[in-house]
C-alpha positions as CSV (number, residue, x, y, z in Angstrom):
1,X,96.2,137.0,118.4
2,X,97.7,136.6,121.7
3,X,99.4,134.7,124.3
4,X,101.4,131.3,122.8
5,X,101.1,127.9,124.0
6,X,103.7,125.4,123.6
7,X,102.3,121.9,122.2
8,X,99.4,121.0,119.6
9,X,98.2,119.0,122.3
10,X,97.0,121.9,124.4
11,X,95.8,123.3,121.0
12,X,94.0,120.5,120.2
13,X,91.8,121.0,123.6
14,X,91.3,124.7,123.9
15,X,90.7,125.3,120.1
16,X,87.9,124.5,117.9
17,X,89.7,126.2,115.0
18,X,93.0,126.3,114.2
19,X,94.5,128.0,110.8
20,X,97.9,125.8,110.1
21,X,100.4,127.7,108.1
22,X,102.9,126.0,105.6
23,X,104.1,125.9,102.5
24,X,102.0,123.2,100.0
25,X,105.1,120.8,99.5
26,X,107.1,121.9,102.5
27,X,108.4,119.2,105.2
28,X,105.9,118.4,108.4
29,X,103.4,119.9,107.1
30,X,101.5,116.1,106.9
31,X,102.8,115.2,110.1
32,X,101.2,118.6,111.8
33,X,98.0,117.6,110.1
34,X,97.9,114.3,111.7
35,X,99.0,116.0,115.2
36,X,96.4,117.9,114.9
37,X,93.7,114.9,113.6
38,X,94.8,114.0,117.5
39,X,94.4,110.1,116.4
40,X,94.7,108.5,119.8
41,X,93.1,105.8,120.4
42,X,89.6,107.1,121.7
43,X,87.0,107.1,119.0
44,X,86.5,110.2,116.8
45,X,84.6,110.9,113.7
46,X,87.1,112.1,111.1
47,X,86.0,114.2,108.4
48,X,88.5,115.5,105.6
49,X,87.4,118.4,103.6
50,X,89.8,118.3,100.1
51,X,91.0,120.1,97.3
52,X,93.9,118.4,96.6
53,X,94.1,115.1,98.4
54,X,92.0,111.7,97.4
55,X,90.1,110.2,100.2
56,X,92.8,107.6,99.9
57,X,95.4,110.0,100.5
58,X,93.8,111.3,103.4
59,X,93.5,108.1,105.1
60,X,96.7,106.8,104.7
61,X,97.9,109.6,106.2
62,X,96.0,108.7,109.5
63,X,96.6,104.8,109.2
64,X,100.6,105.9,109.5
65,X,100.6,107.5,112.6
66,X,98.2,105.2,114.3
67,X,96.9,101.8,114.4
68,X,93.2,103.0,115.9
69,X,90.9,103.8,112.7
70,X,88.3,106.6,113.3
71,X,85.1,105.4,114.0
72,X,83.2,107.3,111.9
73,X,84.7,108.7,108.4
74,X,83.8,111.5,106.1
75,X,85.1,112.8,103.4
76,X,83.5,116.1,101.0
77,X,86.0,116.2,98.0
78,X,86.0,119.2,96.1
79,X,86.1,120.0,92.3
80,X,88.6,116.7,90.8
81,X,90.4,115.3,94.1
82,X,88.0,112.3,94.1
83,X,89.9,108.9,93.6
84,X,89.1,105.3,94.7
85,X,88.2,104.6,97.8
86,X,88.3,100.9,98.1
87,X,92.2,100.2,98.8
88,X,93.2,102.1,101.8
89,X,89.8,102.1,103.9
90,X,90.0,101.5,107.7
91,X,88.6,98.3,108.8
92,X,85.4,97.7,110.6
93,X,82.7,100.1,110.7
94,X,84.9,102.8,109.0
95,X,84.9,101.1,106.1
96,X,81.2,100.6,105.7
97,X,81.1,104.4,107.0
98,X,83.2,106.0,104.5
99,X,81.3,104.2,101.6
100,X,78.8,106.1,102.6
101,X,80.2,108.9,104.1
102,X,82.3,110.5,100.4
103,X,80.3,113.1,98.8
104,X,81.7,115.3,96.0
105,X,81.0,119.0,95.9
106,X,82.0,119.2,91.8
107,X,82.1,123.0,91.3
108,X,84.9,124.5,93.3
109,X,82.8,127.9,93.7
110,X,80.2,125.8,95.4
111,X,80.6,127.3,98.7
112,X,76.7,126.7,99.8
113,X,76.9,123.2,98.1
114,X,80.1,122.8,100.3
115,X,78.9,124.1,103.9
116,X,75.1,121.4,103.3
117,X,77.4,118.7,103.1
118,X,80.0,119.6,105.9
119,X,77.0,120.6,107.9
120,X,75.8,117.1,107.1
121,X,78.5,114.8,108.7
122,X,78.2,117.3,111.6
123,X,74.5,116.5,112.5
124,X,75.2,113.1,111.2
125,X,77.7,112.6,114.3
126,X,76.3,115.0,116.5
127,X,75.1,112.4,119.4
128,X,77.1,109.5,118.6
129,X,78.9,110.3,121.7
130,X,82.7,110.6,119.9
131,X,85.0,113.6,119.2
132,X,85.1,115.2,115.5
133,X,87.9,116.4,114.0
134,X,87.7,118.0,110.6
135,X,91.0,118.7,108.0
136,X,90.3,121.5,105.6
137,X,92.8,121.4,102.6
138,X,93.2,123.8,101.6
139,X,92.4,127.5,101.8
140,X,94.8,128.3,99.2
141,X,92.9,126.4,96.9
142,X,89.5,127.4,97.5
143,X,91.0,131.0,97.2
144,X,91.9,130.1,93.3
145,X,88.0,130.0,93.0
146,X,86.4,132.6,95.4
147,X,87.4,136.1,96.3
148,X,89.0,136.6,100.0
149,X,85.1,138.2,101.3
150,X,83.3,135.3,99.5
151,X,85.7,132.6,101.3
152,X,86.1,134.8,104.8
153,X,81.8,135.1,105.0
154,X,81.8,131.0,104.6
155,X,84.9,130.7,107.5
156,X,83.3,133.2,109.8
157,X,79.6,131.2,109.4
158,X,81.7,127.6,109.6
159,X,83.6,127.9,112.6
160,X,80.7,129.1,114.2
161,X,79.2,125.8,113.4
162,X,82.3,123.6,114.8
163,X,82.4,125.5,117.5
164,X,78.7,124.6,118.1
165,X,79.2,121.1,117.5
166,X,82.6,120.5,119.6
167,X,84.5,119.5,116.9
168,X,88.1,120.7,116.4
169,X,89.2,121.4,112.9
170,X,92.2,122.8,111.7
171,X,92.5,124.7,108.2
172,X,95.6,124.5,105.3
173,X,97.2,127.5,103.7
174,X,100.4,128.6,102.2
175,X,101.5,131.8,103.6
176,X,104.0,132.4,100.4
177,X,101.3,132.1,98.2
178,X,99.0,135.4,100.0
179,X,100.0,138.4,100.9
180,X,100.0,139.4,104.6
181,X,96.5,141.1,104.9
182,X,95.0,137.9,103.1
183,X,96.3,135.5,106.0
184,X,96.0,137.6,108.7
185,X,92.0,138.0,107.7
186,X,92.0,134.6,107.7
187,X,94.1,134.0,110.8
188,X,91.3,136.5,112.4
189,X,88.6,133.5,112.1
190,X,90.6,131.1,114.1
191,X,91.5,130.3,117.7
192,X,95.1,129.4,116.9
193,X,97.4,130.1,114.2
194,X,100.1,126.7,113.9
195,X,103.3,127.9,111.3
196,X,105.6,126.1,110.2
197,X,108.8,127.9,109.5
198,X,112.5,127.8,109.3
199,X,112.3,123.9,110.7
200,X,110.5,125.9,113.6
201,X,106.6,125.4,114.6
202,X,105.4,128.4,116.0
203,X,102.1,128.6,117.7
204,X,99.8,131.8,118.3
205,X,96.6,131.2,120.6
206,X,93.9,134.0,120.9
């Protein structure tokens, strides 16, 4: 990758996949996420894509940072991160929409059962007129259940699909827990690489 831009807010609208760097239990990783969630207060179809996180979790992390619930929430939780969902839903129309909007893909190596139902909120939202915005979490973990060429194959066919669909979604991984090659491969896929490092964000733009 080349060339470096200086905010996540010029990432936010020249990328339509961004590869965020940092360790699992590190500080700013969560508030990066959200930055990168961009929850202003236009509307947006948020969809979070989870390993490791409950829908819950997920929202709660976007109801801290801003007062403006998505209008449209989806949530595909992978393999045991499914909690409640009643407690912390948005009000309004999110509410009813992410009653309807969790699905549960239950086999981690589900890769084809987890691209239907990304693909699903996608079209789902397609002309509803709002931005989506899309949190994967996390690479790392779908890589404890799929070899690197099984997980880059889904990537390389998903971003193409976001990209198609003008959404922006951004992508967790722990760099200490690959080695080089693994995240650079990875990195490859993406329009911009966001790291987290030595109390330092550094981003890399293609």
């Amino acid at each position: 990758m080349t060339g470096e831009k200086n905010t996540l807010e010029t990432v936010f609208d020249e990328a339509s996949s961004i590869l965020l760097l940092a360790p699992s239990l590190g500080e700013g990783e969560s508030d990066t996420c959200i930055e990168l969630l961009h929850p202003d207060n236009s509307d947006k179809n948020a969809l979070w894509v989870s390993y490791t996180k409950s829908p819950d979790a997920q929202l709660r992390r976007w109801r801290t940072h801003s007062d403006h619930a998505p209008a449209n929430v989806g949530v595909v939780s992978v393999g045991d991160s499914m909690r409640s969902v009643g407690t912390a839903s948005p009000q309004g129309g999110a509410a009813q929409e992410l009653d309807a909007g969790v699905k549960t893909v239950t086999n981690p190596n589900d890769l084809t059962g987890l691209g239907i139902n990304i693909t699903e909120h996608l079209s789902r939202w397609q002309d509803n007129g709002n931005r989506t915005v899309v949190c994967v979490d996390s690479l790392t973990a779908m890589l404890q259940y799929v070899e690197l060429q099984t997980a880059y194959e889904f990537l390389h066919v998903l971003t193409g699909r976001l990209y198609a669909s003008d959404a922006v979604a951004h992508f967790h991984m722990d760099p200490g827990a690959h080695d080089d090659q693994t995240v650079e491969s990875i990195a490859s896929l993406c329009d911009a690489v966001v790291e987290l490092r030595d109390d330092e964000r550094r981003i890399r733009c293609r």
